[in-house]
C-alpha positions as CSV (number, residue, x, y, z in Angstrom):
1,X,107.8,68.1,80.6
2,X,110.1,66.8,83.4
3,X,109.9,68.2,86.9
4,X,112.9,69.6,86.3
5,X,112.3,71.8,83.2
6,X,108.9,72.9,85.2
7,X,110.9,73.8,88.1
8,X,113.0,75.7,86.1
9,X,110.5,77.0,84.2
10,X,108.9,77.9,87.8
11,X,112.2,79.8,89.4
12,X,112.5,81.7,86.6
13,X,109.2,83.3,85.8
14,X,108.9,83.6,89.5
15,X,109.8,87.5,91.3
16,X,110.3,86.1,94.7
17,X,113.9,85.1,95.3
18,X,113.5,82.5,98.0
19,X,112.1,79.4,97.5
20,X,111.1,76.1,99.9
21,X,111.1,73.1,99.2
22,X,107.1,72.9,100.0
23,X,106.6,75.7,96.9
24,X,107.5,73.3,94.5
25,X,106.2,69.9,96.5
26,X,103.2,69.6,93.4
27,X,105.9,69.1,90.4
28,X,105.9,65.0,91.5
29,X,107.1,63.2,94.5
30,X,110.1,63.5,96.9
31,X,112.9,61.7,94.8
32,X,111.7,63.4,91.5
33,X,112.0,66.9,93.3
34,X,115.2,66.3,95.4
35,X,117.1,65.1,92.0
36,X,115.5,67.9,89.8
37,X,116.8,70.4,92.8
38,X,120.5,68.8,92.7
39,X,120.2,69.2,88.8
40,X,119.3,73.0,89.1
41,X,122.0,73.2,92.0
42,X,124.5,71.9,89.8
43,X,123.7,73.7,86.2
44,X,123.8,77.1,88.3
45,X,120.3,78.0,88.6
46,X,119.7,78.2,92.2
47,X,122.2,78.0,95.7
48,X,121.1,75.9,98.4
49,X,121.0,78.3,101.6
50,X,119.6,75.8,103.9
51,X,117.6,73.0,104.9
52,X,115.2,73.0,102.2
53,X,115.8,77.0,101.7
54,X,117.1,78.1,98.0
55,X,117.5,81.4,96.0
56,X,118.2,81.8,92.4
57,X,121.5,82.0,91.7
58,X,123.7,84.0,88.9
59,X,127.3,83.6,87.7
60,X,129.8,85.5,90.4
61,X,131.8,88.1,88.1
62,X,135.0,87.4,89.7
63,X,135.2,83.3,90.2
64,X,132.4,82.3,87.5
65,X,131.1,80.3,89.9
66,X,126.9,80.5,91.1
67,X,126.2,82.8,93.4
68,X,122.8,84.2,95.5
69,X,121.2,87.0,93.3
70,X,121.1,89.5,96.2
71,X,123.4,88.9,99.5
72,X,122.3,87.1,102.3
73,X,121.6,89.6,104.3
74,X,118.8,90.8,102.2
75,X,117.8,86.8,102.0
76,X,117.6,85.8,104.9
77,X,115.1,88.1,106.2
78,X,113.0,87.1,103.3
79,X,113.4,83.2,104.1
80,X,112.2,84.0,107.8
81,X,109.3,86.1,106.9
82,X,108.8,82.9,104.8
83,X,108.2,80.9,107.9
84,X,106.3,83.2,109.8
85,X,108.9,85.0,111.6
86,X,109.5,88.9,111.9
87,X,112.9,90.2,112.0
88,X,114.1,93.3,113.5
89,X,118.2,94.9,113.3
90,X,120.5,93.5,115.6
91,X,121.3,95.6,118.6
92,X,124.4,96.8,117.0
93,X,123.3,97.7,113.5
94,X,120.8,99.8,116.0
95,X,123.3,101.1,118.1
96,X,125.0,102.4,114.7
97,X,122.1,103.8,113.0
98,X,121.3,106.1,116.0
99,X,125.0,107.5,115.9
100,X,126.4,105.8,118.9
101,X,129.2,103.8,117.3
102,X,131.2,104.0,114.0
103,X,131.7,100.8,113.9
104,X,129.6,97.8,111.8
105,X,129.5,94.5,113.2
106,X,131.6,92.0,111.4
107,X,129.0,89.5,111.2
108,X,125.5,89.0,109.9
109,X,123.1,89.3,112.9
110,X,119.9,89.4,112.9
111,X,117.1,89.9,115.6
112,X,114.0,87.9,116.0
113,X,112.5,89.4,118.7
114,X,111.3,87.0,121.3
115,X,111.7,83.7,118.6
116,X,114.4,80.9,119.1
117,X,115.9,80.0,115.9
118,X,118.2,78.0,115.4
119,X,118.1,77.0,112.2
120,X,121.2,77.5,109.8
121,X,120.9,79.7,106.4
122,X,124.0,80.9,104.7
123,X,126.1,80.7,101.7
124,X,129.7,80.1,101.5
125,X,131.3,81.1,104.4
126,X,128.7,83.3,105.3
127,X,126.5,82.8,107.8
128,X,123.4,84.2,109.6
129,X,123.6,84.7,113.6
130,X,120.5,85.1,115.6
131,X,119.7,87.2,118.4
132,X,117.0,87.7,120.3
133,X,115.4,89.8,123.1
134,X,113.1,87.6,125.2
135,X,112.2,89.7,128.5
136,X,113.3,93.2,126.7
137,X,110.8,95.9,125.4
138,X,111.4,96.1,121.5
């Protein structure tokens, strides 16, 4: 079996709906994996959502084209809790949930307490923004 049947094999019997590159690092070595993940990119199986950061991917109903199973707002918590971060809501998702506002932030934030992140996870046009709140009570 190929690596890339096994890692499709792998993604699909699988629950979780992130994946790192470092899950599937025992399938064979770095060029066999990085071509069997640009296969899988390209027949539709999974999106890339960063550096070494995919998700499984289904057919969007409107363009046809592959899209993230769940939105990347659900994902992207997951991918962080991945690397050993804990995410909180933004300050103005919190702001809205306690009835102070009306209105919903037009971007995708998301708070990681007293963590720097900088890394870049998206889809599309879509991106993630990062806040923090060093020197703050949570």
């Amino acid at each position: 079996m190929s690596p890339k049947d096994e890692l499709a094999a792998l993604v699909r019997k699988s629950r979780a709906n992130v994946f790192l590159r470092s899950d599937f690092s025992s399938l064979g070595s770095a060029a066999q994996l990085s071509r069997a993940l640009r296969e899988l990119i390209d027949s539709g199986v999974i999106v890339r959502l960063g550096l070494g950061v995919y998700a499984k991917a289904k057919r969007s109903a409107l363009s046809g084209r592959p899209i993230p199973v769940r939105p990347i707002e659900v994902l992207a918590p997951q991918v962080l809790k991945r690397f050993g971060f804990r995410t909180y809501q933004s300050k103005l998702i919190a702001v809205y949930n306690a009835g102070r506002s009306t209105q919903l932030p037009a971007n995708i934030v998301i708070n990681t307490g007293t963590h720097r992140i900088v890394r870049k996870l998206g889809f599309g046009r879509q991106f993630i923004q990062y806040e923090n709140s060093a020197g703050k009570s949570m």
